[in-house]
C-alpha positions as CSV (number, residue, x, y, z in Angstrom):
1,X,73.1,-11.1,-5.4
2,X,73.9,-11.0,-1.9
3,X,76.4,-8.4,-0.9
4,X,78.1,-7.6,2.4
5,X,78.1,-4.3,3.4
6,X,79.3,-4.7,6.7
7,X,82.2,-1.7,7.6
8,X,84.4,-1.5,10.8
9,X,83.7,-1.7,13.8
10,X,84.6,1.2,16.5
11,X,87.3,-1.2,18.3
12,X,88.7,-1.9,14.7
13,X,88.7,1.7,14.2
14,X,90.1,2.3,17.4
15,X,92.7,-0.2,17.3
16,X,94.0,1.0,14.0
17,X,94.4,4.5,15.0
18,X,95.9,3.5,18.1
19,X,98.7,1.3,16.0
20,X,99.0,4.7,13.3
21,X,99.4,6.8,16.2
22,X,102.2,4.4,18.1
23,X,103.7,4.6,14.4
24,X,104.2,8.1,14.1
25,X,105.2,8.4,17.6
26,X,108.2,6.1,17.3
27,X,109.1,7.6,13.7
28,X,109.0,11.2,14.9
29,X,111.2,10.2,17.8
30,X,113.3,9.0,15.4
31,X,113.5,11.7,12.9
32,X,113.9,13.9,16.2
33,X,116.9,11.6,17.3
34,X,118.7,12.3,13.8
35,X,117.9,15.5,13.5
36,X,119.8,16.4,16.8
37,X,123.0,13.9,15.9
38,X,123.0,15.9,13.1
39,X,122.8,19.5,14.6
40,X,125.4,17.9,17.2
41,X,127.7,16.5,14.4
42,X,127.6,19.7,12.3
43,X,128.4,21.6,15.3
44,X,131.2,19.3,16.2
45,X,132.5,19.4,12.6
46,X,132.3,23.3,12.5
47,X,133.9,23.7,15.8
48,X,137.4,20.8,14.4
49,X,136.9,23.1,11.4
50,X,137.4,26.5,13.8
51,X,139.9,24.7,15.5
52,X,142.2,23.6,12.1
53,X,142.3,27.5,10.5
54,X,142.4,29.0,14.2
55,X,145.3,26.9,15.7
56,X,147.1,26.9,12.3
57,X,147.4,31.0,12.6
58,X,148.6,30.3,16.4
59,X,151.3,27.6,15.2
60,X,152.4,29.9,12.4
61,X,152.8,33.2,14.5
62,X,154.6,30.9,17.1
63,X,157.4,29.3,14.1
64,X,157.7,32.8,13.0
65,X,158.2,34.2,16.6
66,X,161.2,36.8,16.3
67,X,161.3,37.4,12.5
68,X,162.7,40.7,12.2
69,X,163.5,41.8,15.6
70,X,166.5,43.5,16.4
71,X,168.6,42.9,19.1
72,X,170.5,46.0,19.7
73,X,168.6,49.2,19.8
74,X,171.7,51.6,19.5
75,X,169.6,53.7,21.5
76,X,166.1,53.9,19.3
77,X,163.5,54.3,21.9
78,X,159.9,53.0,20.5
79,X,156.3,51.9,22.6
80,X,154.7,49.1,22.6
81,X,151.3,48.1,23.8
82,X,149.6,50.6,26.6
83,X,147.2,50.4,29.5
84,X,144.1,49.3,27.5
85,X,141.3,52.1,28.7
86,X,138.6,51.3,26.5
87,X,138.1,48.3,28.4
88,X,139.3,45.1,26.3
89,X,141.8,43.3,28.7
90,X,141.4,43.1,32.4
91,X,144.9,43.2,32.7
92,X,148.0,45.7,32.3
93,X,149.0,45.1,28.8
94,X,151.7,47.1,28.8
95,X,153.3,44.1,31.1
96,X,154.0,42.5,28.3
97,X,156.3,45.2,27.0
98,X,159.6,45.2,27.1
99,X,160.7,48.0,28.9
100,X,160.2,51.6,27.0
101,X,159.6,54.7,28.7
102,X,156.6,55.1,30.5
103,X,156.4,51.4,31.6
104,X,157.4,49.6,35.1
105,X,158.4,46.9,33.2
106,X,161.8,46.4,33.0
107,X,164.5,43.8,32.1
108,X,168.0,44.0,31.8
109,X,168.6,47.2,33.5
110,X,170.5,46.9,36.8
111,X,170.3,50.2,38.2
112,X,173.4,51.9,39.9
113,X,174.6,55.0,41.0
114,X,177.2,55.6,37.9
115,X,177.0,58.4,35.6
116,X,175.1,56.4,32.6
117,X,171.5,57.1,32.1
118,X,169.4,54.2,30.9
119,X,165.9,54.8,29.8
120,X,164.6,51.9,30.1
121,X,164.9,52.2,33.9
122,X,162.4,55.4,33.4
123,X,165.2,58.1,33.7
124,X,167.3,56.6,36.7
125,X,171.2,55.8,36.4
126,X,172.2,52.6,35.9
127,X,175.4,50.3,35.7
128,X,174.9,49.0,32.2
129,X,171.7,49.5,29.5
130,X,171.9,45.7,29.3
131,X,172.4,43.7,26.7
132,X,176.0,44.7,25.8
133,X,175.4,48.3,26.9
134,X,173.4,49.2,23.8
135,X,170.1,47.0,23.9
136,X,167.9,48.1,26.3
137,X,164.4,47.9,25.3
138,X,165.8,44.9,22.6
139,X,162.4,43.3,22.2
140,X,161.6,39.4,23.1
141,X,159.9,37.3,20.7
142,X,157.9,35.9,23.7
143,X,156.3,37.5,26.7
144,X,153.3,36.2,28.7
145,X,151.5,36.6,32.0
146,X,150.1,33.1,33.9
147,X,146.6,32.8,35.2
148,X,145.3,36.1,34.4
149,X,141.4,34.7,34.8
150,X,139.1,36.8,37.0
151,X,135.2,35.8,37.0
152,X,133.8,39.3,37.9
153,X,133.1,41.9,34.9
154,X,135.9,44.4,34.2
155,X,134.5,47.3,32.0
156,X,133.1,45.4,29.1
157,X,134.6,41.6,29.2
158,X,135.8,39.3,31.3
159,X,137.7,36.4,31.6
160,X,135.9,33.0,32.0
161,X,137.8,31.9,34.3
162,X,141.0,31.6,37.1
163,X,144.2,29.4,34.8
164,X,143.8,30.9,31.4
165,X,147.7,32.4,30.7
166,X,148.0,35.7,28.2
167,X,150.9,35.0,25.3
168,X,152.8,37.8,23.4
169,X,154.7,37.0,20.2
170,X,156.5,40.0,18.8
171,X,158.1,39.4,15.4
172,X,157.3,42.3,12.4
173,X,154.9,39.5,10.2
174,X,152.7,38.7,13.1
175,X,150.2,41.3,12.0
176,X,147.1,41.0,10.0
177,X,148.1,43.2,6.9
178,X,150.0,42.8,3.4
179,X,153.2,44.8,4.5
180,X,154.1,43.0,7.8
181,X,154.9,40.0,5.1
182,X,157.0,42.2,2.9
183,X,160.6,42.4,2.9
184,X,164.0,43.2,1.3
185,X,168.0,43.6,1.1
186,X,170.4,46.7,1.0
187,X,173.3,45.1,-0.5
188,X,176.7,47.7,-1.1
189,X,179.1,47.1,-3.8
190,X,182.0,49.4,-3.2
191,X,181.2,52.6,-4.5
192,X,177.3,51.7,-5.0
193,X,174.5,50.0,-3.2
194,X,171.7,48.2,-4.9
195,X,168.5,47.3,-3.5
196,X,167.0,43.2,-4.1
197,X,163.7,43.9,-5.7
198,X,161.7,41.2,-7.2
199,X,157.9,42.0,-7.7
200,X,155.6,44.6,-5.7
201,X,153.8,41.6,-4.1
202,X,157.3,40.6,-1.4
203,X,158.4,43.9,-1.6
204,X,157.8,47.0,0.3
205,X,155.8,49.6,-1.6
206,X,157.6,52.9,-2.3
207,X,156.7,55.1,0.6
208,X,156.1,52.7,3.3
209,X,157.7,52.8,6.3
210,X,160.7,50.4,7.2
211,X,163.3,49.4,9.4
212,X,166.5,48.9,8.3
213,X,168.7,46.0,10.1
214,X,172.7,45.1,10.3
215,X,172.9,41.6,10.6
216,X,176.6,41.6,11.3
217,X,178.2,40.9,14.3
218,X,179.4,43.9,15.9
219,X,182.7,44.5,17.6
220,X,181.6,47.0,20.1
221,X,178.5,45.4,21.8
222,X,179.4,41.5,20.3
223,X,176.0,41.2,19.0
224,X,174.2,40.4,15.4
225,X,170.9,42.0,13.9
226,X,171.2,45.9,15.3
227,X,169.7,48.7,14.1
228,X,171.6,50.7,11.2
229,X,171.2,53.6,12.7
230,X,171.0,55.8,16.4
231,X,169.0,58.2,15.4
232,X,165.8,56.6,15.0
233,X,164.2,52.8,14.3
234,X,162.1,53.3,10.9
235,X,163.2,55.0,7.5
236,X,160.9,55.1,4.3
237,X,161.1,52.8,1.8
238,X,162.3,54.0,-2.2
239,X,164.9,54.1,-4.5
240,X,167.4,55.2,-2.1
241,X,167.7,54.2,1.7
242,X,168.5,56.4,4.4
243,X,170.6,54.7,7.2
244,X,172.0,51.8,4.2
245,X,175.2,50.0,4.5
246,X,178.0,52.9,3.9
247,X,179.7,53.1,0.8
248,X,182.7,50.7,-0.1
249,X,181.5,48.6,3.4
250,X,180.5,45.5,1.1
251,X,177.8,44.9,3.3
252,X,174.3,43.7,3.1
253,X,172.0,45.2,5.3
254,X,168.2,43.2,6.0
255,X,164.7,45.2,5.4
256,X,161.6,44.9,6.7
257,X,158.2,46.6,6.3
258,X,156.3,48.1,9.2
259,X,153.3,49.5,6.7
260,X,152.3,52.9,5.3
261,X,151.9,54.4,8.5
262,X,154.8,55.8,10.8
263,X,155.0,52.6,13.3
264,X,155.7,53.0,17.3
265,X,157.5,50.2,17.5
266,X,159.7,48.1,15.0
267,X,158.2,45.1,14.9
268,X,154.6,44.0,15.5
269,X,153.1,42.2,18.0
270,X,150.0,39.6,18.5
271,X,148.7,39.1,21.9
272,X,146.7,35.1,22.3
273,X,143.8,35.6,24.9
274,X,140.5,34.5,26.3
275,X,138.1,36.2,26.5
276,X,134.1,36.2,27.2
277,X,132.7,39.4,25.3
278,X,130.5,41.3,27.1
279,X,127.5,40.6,23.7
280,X,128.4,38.4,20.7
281,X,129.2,35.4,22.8
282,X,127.4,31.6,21.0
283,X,124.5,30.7,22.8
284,X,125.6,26.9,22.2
285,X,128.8,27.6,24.5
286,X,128.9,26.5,28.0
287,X,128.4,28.9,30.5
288,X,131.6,30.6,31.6
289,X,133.7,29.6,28.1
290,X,135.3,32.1,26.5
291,X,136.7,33.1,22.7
292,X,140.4,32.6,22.2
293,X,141.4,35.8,20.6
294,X,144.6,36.9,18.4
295,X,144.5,40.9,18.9
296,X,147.1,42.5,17.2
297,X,148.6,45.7,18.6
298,X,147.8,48.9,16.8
299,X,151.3,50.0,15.5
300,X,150.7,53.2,13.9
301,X,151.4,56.7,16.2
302,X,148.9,59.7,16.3
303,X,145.4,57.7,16.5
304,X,143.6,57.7,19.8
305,X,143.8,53.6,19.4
306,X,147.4,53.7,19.0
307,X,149.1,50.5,21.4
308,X,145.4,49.4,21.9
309,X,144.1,46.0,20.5
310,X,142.5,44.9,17.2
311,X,140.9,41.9,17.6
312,X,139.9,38.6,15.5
313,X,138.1,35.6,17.0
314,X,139.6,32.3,16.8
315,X,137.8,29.6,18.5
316,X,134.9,29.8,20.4
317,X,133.7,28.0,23.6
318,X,137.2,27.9,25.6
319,X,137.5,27.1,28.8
320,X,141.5,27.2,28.9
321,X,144.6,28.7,27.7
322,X,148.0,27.5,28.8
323,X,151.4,27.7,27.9
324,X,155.2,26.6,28.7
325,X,158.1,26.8,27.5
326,X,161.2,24.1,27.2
327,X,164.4,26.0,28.0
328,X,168.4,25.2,27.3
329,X,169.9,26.7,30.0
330,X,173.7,25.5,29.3
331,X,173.7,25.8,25.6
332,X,174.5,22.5,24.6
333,X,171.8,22.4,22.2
334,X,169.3,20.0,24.0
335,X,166.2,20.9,26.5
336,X,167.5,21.2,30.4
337,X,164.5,22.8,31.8
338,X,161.1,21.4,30.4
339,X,157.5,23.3,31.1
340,X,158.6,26.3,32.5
341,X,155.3,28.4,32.6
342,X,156.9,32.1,33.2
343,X,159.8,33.7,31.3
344,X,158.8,37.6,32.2
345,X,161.8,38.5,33.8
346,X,164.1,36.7,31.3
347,X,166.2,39.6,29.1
348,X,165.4,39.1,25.0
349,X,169.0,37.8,24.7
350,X,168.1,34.6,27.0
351,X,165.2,34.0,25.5
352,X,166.2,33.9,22.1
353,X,169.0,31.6,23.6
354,X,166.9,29.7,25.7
355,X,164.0,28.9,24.1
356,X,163.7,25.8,21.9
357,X,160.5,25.1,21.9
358,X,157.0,26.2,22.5
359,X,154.0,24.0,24.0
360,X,150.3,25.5,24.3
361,X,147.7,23.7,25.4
362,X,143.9,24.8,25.0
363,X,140.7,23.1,26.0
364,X,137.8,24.3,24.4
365,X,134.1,22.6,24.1
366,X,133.4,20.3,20.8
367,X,129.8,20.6,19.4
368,X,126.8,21.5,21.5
369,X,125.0,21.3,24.6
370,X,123.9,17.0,24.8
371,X,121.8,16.3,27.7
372,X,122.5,12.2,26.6
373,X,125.7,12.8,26.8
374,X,127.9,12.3,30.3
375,X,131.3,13.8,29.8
376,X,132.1,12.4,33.8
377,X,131.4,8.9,32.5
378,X,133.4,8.4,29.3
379,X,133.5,10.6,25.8
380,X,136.6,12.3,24.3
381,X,138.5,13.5,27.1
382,X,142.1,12.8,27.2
383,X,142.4,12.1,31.1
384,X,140.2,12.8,33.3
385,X,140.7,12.9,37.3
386,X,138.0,12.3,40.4
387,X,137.8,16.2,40.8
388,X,137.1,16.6,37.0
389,X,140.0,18.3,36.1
390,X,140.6,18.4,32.5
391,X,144.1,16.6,31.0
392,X,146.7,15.9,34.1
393,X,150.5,15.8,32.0
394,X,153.3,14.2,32.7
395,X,154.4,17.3,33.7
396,X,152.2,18.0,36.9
397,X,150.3,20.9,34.8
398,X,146.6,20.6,35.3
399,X,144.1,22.9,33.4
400,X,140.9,24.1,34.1
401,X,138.6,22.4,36.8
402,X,135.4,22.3,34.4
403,X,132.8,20.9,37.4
404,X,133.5,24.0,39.4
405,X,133.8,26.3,36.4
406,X,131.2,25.2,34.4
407,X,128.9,24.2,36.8
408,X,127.5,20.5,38.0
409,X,126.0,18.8,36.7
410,X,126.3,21.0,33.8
411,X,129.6,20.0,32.8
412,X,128.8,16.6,32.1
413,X,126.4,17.7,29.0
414,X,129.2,18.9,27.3
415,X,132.3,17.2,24.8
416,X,135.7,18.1,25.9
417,X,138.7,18.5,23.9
418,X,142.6,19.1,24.6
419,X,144.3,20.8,21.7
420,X,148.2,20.3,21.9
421,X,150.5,22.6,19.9
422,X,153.7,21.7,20.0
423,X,156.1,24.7,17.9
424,X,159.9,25.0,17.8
425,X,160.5,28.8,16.8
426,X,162.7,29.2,13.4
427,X,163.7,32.5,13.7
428,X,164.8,33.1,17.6
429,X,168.6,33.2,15.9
């Protein structure tokens, strides 16, 4: 039997391990093609899912904007934020205070030589304490500073870049604790008050410290929702209440928790930032982003951090941070004055009257570095103009120029995305 025991030749060998090798080649380029749409399509999905649970706490805190602040002080004097020396904010935050004693800030005051002293023009005499004569220092549920961006390092951080605005919102539940959401009535029934209580988990805990708040107009300063008392802004919390509606009044005065630790101002307040940290920063960001923070100001008195920030990380790889405000300047109801971008000097009585709603914009980097990827030349941006500046509005605003921020070409390698809150405050009256 005749058998052929020819094998392969070397070309046939050759030729075959050429083809296997082409093979492999064009699968692992492939596999390597999927394996980065999917890194770049987890990233973008984590950074829609930062965006939903970050934004959400910023559209909350901007609905709730004014909850429990008074409007006449009756002469309580209380601090707010301080000059930041450990290094966390570039800028003064005590700027976006609202007048106490010790700041340069201050609104409502006209000074004059009369025989009234008014501290919240820092000891000088003045013609009126604003506000009806008895609210200076009356706290404004908004306060923010425009273009605060520098590009050099201040102390530990800095800011990415030269448009991103600073926003304050002052209300008492803005804070990131239990009691700032816990609250209550005084009610008096001729010769006897009763306090509403309805479960420990809405109502202040025994012991914690409250303030106590008349929300009935007054005769003498024609004003609602001023504190109950002159001597002071916070009381404790228990089975009596100091500084209560009086007795045979039939009045029902409003509580509201300030936590279990003698508070230096009553309300709390939550500064919106960005900010590039000076370590901690994603390595997937583009260069000179930033993290939009919500830092809420320390509000007990006695600790060395007392006014400074605490801070929690909301969406990483920002690049801006703006904000305007539509304004009702006659009072018929309807928005006169749309995108007005600073409200600093306005008194808390306008702005609670003014302001109807609450526009912040934010453009912040979707997913990750893609060097196939030419945001110049399509993608997701909303507009898009021939000096590369993100998201031109109706308006006239412009945000941040990403080719000379970022970097060209580097820019280009990135997805873009405009976030547009749009928030009409519930609580302002």
């Amino acid at each position: 039997m005749i058998r052929n025991e020819r094998g392969f030749s070397l070309v046939e060998l050759m030729i075959t391990m050429v083809v296997f090798v082409l093979v492999i080649v064009a699968a692992s380029q492939i596999f390597t093609g999927l394996l980065t749409q999917f890194k770049q399509q987890s990233t973008i999905a984590e950074s829609n899912i930062e965006g939903v649970v970050g934004l959400d706490i910023l559209r909350r805190d901007l609905a709730h904007a004014g909850f429990g602040l008074p409007w006449v002080m009756n002469g309580a004097i209380y601090n707010e934020a301080v000059t930041d020396t450990i290094g966390e904010t570039p800028w003064v935050d005590r700027n976006l205070s609202d007048g106490p004693p010790g700041s340069s800030i201050n609104r409502g005051c006209t000074c004059a030589s009369t025989s009234t002293v008014c501290p919240s023009c820092s000891g000088t005499t003045c013609s009126s304490c604003t506000e009806n004569n008895a609210g200076y220092n009356a706290p404004a549920a908004f306060r923010s500073l425009n273009n605060m961006g520098i590009s050099a390092s201040t102390g530990t951080s800095y800011i990415p870049n030269t448009t991103a605005d600073v926003l304050a919102i002052k209300s008492t539940n803005v804070a990131m604790n239990d009691a700032s959401q816990k609250w209550s009535f005084i009610a008096n029934r001729g010769a006897w008050s009763t306090i509403l209580r309805w479960g420990t988990m809405d109502q202040p805990n025994n012991g914690d410290f409250i303030t106590v708040i008349d929300p009935s107009p007054s005769a003498a300063t024609n004003s609602q929702r001023q504190l109950s008392t002159t001597a002071g802004f916070y009381t404790t919390f228990g089975d009596t209440i100091a500084n209560g509606p009086a007795l045979n009044s039939n009045n029902t005065f409003v509580i509201y928790d300030l936590g279990t630790n003698a508070p230096r101002m009553p309300f709390n307040r939550a500064d919106y930032y960005v900010k590039r940290p000076a370590s901690g920063m994603p390595s997937r960001c583009a260069p000179n982003t930033g993290i939009l923070y919500k830092a809420t100001i320390n509000n007990t008195v006695g600790l060395a951090t007392s006014g400074y920030h605490t801070e929690m990380p909301l969406l990483d790889c920002v690049a801006d941070f703006q904000v305007d405000y539509m304004l009702d300047t006659d009072g018929d109801g309807t928005v006169d004055t749309p995108f007005v971008d600073d409200i600093s000097n306005l008194p808390a009585a306008q702005v609670r009257a003014e302001v109807k709603e609450v526009r912040v914009y934010i453009v912040s980097q979707e997913g990750r570095k893609d060097l196939n990827y030419d945001f110049s030349n399509g993608g997701t941006r909303t507009a898009l103009s021939t000096t590369e500046v993100y998201g031109t509005q109706s308006n006239g605003r412009t945000f941040v120029d990403l080719k000379n921020m970022i970097g060209n070409p580097a820019y280009k390698y990135y997805r873009w995305k405009l976030y547009t809150l749009i928030v009409k405050p519930m609580n302002l009256q």
